[in-house]
C-alpha positions, 0 to 999 in steps of 0.5 A: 737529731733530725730524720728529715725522711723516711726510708720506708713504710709498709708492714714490716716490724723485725723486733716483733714480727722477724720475718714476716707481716706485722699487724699495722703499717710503720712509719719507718726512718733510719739505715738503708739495712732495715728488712722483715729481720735484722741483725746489728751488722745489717743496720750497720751495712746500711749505705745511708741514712734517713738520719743526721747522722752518720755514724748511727745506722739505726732504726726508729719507727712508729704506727702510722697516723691516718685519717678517716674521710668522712666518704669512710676511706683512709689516708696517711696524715703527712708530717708537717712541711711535706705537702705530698706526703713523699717524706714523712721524717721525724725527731729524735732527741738522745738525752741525758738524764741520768742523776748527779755524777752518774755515766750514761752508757750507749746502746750495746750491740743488737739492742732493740726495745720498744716503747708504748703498747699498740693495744692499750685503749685507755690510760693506765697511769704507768711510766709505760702510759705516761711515757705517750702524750702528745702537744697539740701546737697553737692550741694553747692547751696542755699536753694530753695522754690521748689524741685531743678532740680539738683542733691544733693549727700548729700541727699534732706533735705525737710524742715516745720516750722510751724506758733508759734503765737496763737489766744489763744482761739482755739485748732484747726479750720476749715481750720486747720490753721487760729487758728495760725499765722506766726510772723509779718515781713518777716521771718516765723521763728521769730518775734513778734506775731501779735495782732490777735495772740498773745500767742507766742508758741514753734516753731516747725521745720520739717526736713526730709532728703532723700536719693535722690541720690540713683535714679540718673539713674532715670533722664529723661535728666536734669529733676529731678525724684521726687514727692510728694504723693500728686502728687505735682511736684513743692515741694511747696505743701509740709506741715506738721501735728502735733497733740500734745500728750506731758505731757503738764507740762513737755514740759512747763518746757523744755520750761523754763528751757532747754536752752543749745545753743547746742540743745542736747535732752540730755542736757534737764533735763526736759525729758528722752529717749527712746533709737533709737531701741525702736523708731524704734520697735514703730509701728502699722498696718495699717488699710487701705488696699491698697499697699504704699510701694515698685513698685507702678503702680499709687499714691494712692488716685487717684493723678495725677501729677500736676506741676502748677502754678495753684492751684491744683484741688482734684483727681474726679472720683476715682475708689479706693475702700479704706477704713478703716478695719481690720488692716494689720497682719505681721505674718502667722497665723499658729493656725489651720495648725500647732498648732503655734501662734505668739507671736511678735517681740522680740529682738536679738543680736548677741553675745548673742542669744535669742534662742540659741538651733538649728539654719538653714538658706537658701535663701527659709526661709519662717515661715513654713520651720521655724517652722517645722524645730524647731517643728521636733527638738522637740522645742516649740519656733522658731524664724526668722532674717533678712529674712533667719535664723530660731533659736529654743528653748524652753524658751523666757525671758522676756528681749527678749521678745515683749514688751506691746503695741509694735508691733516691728521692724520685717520688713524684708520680708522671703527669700522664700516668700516676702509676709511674714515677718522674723524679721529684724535686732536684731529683731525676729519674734517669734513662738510658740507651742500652749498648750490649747488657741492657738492665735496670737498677733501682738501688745504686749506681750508674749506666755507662757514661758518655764518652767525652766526644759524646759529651762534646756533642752539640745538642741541635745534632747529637750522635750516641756514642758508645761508653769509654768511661763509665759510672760504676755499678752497684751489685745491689741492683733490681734487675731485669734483662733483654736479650742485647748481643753487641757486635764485636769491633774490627777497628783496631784501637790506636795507642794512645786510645789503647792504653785509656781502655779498660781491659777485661779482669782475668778470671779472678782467682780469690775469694769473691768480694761478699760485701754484708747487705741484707741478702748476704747476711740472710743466705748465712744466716744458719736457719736458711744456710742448708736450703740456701746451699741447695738452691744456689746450686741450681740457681747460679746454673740457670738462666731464670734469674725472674723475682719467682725463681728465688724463693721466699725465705729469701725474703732479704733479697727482695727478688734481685738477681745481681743480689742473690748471686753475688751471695750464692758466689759468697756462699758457695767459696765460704760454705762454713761461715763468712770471715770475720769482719775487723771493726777495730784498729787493735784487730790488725 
């Protein structure tokens, strides 16, 4: 299975620090539900996936492979094939290696393990060392245990497999590793399960392939450049994470029935596929603050380099001020300024334009020569491509438009500014005029539409019109707001325009809708219940909705007011516990 992207990457790890900063930055791939601590039912709410496929929500991820120039700063290698490094995906392989006439069994609900051990600086001869090698590809040498010390012009495969033998008892456990097992024998990829295990599961195997040969003028002499972000030099300090977020019945029957030598997702009838650009487009803010992508001075976490063969001791004394907050904005917030907001990242191609009205380019495109540009056309939507075209209109489709719950892959930083961002490649970072409420969104859905006298419009002489027909809007937005008061309408509306107006909802009278995202699901959870009762009470009564009113054991929430008061109305209606969730047709 393909993870043509990645969803994030920072210093989260909710196997084996919940909650809080882990010791090294991850690579991340998989659902949208990924956070400081996870349950199944949040992998399982995720609105998309960095993945194939999309009955599996899941989360894999690695420690992330830098290299160190020789000025002595840092970088993230990229994989192959992603040049700006704005992806970063890998391969993971669901094998069946179970003995003759043995029934493999899928992943049970809130399994987590990992594979690997980040400390480990030489080889131990183990399932658990032999389970880390890597293919050094057009070398035409064996695989190795550590990082080789030579160049591959194909690129370094790293490569996890991960213990399938189970004690069937524990879905996860204290090191996070003694609940599973390798097969017995000398292999870590198959074999019979031993006793103290015996419940054979899917193997699952890591592949990762980066693009190593792009640093060759990093060498110093004969000695290899690279290192692990957990300042693991050697390469046997490379492991892997899996949280399991799959539709637990149908990967029990891709199990059973999908058996094709081949090992062609697509050959697998149990599942069906997100296609490789709405992988790519699956992504969330991060919500530590702290840089993990371009030149870096240091590792993050306070890692230093360690080349062993002692077993490497934790970063002491870190002076890193890190911590989980308010979750990062790819966007320019232009509500007070300008009276613009941002509705996401939409899509584009290129022989068939999203916006198809007025059009610039330049080497100094920033998103404020953008939207003036546009705005003075007299436009009301302006969006940005591969960091230096700017494109206005006054309709967004909803084909084009950000899809719910999607953040998008609008990765590319401004010509004119490399702190902001201007969309990437078929991908759009769109503005829009505000007409009353003027707010941003970042994660899911769209502002208002044109209506289809706007749309009409001929580009040399556009007129704004006000929105009769407009895209829906995900409660999963990052917010932030500007004082915008419409002024009410006297013209009284004809019948037949009457009757195509949306009408405002009388004040609703049942439960509010309490959909199972991050946010909701921490505000439940019983460790924070009683605190987050406290806070609501006063939360939803003010007018502060800034990142800095909610506080930090909220962390899930990653500072979005439409977030957090959409789960305070769930908490405040549900004060005992959410309903039950049906998750089979026999539950009717």
């Amino acid at each position: 299975m393909g993870c043509p992207g990645r969803v994030v990457r920072n210093r989260l790890d909710p196997i084996v620090n919940p909650g809080g900063v882990a010791s090294h930055v991850h690579t991340i791939s998989g659902g949208s539900g990924f956070g400081p601590s996870m349950t199944f039912q949040q992998a399982r709410d995720s609105k998309c996936s960095s993945c194939q496929i999309k009955e599996d929500m899941s989360n894999y991820w690695t420690p992330q492979l830098m290299v160190q120039m020789k000025d002595g700063t840092f970088q993230p290698v990229p994989v192959q094939g992603d040049g700006d490094d704005s992806n970063g995906g890998m391969t993971v392989y669901y094998l069946q290696r179970g003995e003759k006439g043995e029934q493999l069994k899928a992943f049970p609900e809130g399994f987590r393990m990992l594979a690997g051990d980040p400390n480990r600086r030489n080889f131990t001869g183990d399932s658990d060392a032999k389970a880390i090698n890597y293919n050094c590809l057009g070398g035409n040498k064996p695989e190795t245990n550590e990082l080789p010390n030579y160049n591959c012009p194909g690129g370094l495969r790293a490569q996890v497999f991960f213990p399938s033998c189970w004690d069937g008892k524990n879905l996860d456990s204290d090191n996070h590793r003694s609940h599973m097992s390798y097969p017995v024998g000398d292999h870590a990829d198959s074999g019979a399960c031993p006793s103290s295990h015996p419940v054979h599961l899917i193997s699952i195997f890591f592949e990762i392939l980066y693009d190593t040969p792009k640093f060759l003028d990093q060498w110093n002499g004969d000695q290899q450049p690279f290192v692990f972000s957990n300042g693991d030099k050697t390469g046997y300090g490379l492991h892997g994470d899996f949280v399991n977020g799959w539709d637990v019945d149908v990967l029990q029957k891709a199990v059973d029935t999908c058996t094709d030598n081949s090992g062609q997702v697509e050959k697998c009838g149990a599942v069906t596929m997100f296609t490789p650009d709405e992988c790519k487009a699956c992504k969330i803010p991060s919500v530590i603050d702290e840089p993990v992508d371009g030149i870096l001075k240091a590792l993050a976490g306070c890692n230093k380099i360690s080349a062993g063969p002692e077993y490497a001791a934790p970063p002491k004394d870190c002076a890193s001020t890190a911590a989980i907050g308010a979750a990062a904005q790819n966007f320019v917030d232009l509500t007070s300024t300008k009276k613009w907001a941002y509705t996401g990242c939409g899509t584009d191609k290129y022989d068939k334009r999203t916006f198809t009205g007025k059009s610039t380019t330049g080497d100094d495109m920033t998103v404020e020569k953008c939207v003036d540009f546009c705005s003075g056309a007299g436009f009301t939507y302006a969006g940005l491509e591969y960091g230096r075209e700017c494109y206005c209109d006054n309709k967004l489709d909803k084909a084009n438009a950000p899809k719910d719950g999607v953040m998008g892959s609008c990765t590319t930083k401004c010509s004119g500014n490399n702190k902001q961002f201007c969309g990437a490649a078929g991908a759009l970072s769109i503005y829009h005029k505000c007409e009353g409420e003027c707010k941003n969104i970042q994660i899911g859905g769209a502002a208002p539409a044109a209506s289809s006298k706007a749309a009409a419009a001929p580009s040399a002489s556009p007129k704004p019109q006000s929105s009769s027909n407009p895209v829906s809007v995900s409660k999963a937005a990052v917010v932030s707001k500007a004082a915008a008061t419409p002024k009410p309408s006297t013209t009284k509306p004809t019948k037949a325009a009457a009757s195509s107006m949306v009408t405002p909802a009388p004040t609703p009278t049942k439960a509010p809708d309490c959909p199972r995202n991050n946010c909701i699901n921490q505000i439940f959870n019983p460790t924070a219940s009683v605190s987050a009762s406290s806070f609501c009470a006063s939360y939803t009564k003010s007018a502060n909705t800034a990142a800095s009113a909610i506080p930090q054991y909220l962390h899930n929430c990653y500072g979005d007011a439409n977030m957090v008061t959409s789960a305070c109305k769930c908490l405040s209606h549900f004060p005992t516990g959410m309903p039950k969730i049906r998750r089979h047709a026999r539950e009717i």
